[in-house]
C-alpha positions in Angstrom: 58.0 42.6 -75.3 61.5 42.8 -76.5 62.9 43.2 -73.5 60.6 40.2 -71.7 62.2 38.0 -74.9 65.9 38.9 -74.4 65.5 38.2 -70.6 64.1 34.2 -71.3 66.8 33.9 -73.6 69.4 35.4 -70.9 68.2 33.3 -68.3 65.5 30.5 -69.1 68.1 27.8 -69.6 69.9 28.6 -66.2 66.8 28.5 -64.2 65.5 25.6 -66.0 69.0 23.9 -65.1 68.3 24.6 -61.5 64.5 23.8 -61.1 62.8 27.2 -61.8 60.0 27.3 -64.0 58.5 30.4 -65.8 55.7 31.7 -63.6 54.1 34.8 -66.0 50.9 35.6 -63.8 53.1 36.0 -60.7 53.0 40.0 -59.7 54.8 39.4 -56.3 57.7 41.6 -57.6 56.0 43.7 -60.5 54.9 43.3 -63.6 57.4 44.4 -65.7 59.6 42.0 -65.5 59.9 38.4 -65.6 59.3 35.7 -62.3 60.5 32.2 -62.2 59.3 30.1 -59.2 61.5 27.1 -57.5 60.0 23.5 -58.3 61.5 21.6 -57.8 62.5 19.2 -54.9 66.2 21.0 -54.1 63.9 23.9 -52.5 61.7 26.7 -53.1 61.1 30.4 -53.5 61.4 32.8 -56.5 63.6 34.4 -58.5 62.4 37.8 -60.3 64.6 40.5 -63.2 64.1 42.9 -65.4 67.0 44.3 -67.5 67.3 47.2 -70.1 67.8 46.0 -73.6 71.7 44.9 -73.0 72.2 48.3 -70.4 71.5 46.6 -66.8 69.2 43.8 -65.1 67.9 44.2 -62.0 67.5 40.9 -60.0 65.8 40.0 -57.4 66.5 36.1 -55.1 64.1 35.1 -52.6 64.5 31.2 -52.8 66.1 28.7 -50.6 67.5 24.7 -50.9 66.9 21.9 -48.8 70.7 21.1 -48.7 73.9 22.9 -48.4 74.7 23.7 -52.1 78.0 24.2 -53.9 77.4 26.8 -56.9 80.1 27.3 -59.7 79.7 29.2 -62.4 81.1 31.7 -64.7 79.4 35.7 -64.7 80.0 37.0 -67.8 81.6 40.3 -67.8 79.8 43.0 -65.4 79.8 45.3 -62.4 77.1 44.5 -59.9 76.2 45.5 -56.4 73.9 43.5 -53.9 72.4 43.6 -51.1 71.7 40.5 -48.7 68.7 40.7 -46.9 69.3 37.1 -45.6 71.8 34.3 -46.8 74.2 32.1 -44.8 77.3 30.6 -46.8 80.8 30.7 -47.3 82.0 32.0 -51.2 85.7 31.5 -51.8 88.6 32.9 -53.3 89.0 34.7 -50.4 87.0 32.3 -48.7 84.9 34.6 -46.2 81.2 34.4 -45.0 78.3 35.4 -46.4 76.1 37.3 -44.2 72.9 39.1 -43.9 72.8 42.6 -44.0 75.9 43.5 -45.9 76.4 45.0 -49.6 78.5 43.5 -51.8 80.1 44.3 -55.3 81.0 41.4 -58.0 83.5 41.9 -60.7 82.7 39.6 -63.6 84.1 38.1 -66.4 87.1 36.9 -64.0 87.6 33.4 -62.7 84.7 31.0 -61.8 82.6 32.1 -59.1 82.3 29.8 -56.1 80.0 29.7 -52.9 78.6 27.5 -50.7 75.0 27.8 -49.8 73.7 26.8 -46.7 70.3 24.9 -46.1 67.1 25.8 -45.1 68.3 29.9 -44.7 66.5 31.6 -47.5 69.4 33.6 -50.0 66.6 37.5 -50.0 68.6 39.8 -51.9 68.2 42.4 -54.4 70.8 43.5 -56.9 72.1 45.5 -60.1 74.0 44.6 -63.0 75.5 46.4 -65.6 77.3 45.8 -68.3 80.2 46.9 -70.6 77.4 48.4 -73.0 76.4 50.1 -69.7 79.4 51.5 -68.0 82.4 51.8 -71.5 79.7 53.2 -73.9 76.5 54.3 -73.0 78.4 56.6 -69.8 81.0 57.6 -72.0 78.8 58.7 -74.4 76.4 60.3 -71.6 79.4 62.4 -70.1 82.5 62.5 -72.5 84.1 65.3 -70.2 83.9 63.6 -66.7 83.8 59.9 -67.7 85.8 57.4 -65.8 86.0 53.5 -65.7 84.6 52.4 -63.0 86.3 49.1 -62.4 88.0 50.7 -59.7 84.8 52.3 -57.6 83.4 48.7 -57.4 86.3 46.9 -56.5 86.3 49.1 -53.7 83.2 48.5 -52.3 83.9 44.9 -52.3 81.3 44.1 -49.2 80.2 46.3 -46.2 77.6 46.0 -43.9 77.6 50.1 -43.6 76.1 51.5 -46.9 72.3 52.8 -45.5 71.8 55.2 -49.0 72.6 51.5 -51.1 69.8 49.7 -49.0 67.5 52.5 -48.9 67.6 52.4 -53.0 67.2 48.6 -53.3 64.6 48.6 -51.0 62.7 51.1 -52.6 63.1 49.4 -56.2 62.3 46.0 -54.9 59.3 47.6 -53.4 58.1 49.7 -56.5 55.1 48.3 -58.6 54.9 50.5 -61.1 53.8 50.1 -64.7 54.7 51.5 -68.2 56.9 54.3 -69.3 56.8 55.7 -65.4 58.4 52.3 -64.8 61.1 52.0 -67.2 62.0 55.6 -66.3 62.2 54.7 -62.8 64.1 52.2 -63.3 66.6 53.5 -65.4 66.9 56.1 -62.9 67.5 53.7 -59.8 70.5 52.0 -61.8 71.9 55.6 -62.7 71.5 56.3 -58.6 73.1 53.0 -57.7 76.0 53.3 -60.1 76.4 57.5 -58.5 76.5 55.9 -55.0 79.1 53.3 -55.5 81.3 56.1 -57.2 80.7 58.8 -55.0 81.6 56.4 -52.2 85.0 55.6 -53.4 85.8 59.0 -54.1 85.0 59.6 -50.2 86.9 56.4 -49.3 89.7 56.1 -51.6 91.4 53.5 -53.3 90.8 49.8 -52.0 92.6 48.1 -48.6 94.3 44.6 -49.1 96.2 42.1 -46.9 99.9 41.1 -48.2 100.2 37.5 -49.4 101.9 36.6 -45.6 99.3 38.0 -43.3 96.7 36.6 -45.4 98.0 32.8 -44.5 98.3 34.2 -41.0 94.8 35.6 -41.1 93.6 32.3 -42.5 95.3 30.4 -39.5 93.3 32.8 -36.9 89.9 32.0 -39.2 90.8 28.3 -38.8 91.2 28.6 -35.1 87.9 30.4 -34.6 85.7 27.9 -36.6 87.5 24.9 -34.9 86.7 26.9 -31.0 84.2 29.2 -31.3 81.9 28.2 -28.7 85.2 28.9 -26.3 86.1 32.1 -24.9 88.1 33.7 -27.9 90.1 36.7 -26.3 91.6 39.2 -29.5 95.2 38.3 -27.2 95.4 34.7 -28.5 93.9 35.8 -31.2 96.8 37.9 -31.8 99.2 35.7 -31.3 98.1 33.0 -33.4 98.1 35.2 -36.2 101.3 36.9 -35.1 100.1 40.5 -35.2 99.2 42.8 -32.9 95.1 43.5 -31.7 94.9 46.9 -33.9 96.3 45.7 -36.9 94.6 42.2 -36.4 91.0 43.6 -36.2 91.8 45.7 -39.0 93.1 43.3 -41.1 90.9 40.4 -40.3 87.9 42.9 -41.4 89.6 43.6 -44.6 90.1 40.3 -45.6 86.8 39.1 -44.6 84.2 41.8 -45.0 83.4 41.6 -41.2 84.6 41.9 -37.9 86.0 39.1 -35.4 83.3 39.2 -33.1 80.8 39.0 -36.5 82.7 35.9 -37.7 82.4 34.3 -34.2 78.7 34.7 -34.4 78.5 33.4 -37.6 80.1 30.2 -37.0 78.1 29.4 -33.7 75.1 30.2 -35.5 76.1 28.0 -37.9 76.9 25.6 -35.9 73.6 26.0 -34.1 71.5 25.9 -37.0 73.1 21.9 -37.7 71.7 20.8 -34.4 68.5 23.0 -34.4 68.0 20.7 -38.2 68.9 17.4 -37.1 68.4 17.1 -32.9 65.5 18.3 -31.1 67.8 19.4 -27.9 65.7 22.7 -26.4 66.4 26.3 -27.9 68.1 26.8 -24.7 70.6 23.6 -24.6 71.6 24.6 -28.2 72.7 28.1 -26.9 75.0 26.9 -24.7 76.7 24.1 -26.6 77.3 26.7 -29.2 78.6 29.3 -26.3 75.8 31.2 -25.4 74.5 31.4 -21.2 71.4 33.4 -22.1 69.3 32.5 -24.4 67.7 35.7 -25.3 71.2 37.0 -26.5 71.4 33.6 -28.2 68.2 33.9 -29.8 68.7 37.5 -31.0 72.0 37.1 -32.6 70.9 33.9 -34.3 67.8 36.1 -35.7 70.1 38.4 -36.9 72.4 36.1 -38.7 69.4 33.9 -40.2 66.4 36.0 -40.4 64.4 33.8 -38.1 64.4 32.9 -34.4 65.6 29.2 -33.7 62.3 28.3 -33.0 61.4 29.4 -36.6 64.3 27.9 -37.9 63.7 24.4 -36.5 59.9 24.6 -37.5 60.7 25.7 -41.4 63.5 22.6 -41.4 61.4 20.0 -40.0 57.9 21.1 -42.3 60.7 21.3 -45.1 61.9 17.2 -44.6 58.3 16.5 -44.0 56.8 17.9 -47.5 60.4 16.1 -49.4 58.8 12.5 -47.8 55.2 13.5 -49.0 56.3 13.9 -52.5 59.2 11.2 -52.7 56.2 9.0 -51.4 53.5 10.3 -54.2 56.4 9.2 -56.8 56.9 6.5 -55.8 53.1 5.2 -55.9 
């Protein structure tokens, strides 16, 4: 019961701020820990953690917003890692997609975070956090021989769309409905396990990869170009140019910068760009495809799918029933 009360107090004003309102009974995520369900009229979904005294919290988002949303806020200080089931956004500082499927590390208790959110795409993820009582004392104390900060092993993961034994774990933890002492243990083991993984893989990969302060402008220009044309043929030899490097060290560069590939950015813009005229025109599924540079729809479809978690038709069905219930209750209210 402790623990349920420190987790209220950790979170019940933020998700009160943003529409969620405790929801006890729910077991969609487990009973031991705590559920808050979406509300109110800025979208809907859930949002479920548990945490460990002031160790670790586990967190769990499957919620969504009717419109693009601009979060800012300060994470107090922490190491977490993630993984992202589905989302579609931009965060900044880099500024760099958001995209489904990838792992990604946070360092807080640095400057504000900021991302943009994008509509209608559910945000699916499942995390860990820990904190400095987590990874200063309790580890130092655990292993006083072999300890080491690891600042370093999570600034290294950064975000990657190739860590399999980091989704394996989430997945099993966000699917584990266990109850009791059998589930704090295994919980407190699954943190343990995430924390081995992320150090183990930078011991395998070394120390972290960055851009110098000049190709990131150029890198930024070649971004720019791709967003403004990427329905056009993009080859990586204008690419290069534009960003004054050569193909190798582009693609290498351009993936270090932005957690992806070229060809993965591409896609990401034109499904982004599909998914505003899937919302707000009712052109056919095929049309769409090829304004947004796709002659087969099939390969349209199954990228889009990929980037969103639904096909265009779902897409287009959740948006339109989405506008339709925000009438039904503006019109209640206003009776």
């Amino acid at each position: 019961m402790a623990a349920y009360k420190d987790l209220e107090q950790q979170y019940g004003q933020a998700m009160e701020e943003h529409g969620f309102i405790p929801d006890p009974e729910n077991r969609r995520y487990g009973s031991m820990g705590l559920c808050w369900r979406h509300s109110s009229r800025q979208g809907g979904g859930f949002f479920w953690t548990y945490g460990q005294q002031d160790l670790y919290t586990i967190k769990i988002h499957d919620f969504f917003f009717h419109e693009d949303q601009l979060l800012e806020f300060h994470w107090p200080e922490s190491l977490s890692v993630t993984w992202y089931e589905s989302i579609s956004g931009e965060e900044f500082s880099p500024c760099r997609r958001l995209i489904p499927g990838c792992v990604k590390s946070f360092i807080g208790g640095r400057e504000p975070y900021r991302a943009l959110i994008h509509r209608q795409i559910p945000i699916v993820s499942i995390g860990v956090e820990i904190t400095p009582a987590y990874y200063r004392d309790y580890l130092r104390r655990q292993f006083p021989e072999e300890y080491q900060s690891l600042l370093e092993s999570f600034q290294t993961l950064d975000q990657t769309e190739h860590f399999p034994e980091m989704v394996q774990l989430l997945k099993q933890v966000r699917d584990y409905r266990g109850e009791g002492l059998p589930a704090r243990l295994f919980y407190d083991g699954k943190v343990a396990e995430a924390v081995a993984l992320v150090v183990d893989r930078h011991l395998k990969c070394g120390s972290r990869r960055s851009v110098s302060a000049e190709d990131a402008v150029r890198l930024a220009d070649v971004a720019a170009f791709i967003t403004a044309h990427c329905a056009d043929e993009l080859p990586l030899e204008r690419l290069g140019r534009i960003g004054c490097m050569s193909i190798s060290k582009l693609k290498d560069a351009f993936h270090v910068r932005y957690g992806c590939t070229i060809t993965q950015y591409i896609q990401g813009q034109r499904t982004e760009q599909a998914g505003r005229l899937l919302r707000e025109t009712d052109l056919p599924v095929s049309q769409v495809a090829a304004i947004v540079g796709y002659q087969n729809p099939s390969r349209f479809a199954e990228i889009f799918r990929r980037n969103t978690g639904r096909s265009p038709a779902e897409y287009r069905r959740a948006c339109w029933s989405s506008f339709t219930e925000v009438n039904d209750m503006e019109r209640k209210d206003s009776l």
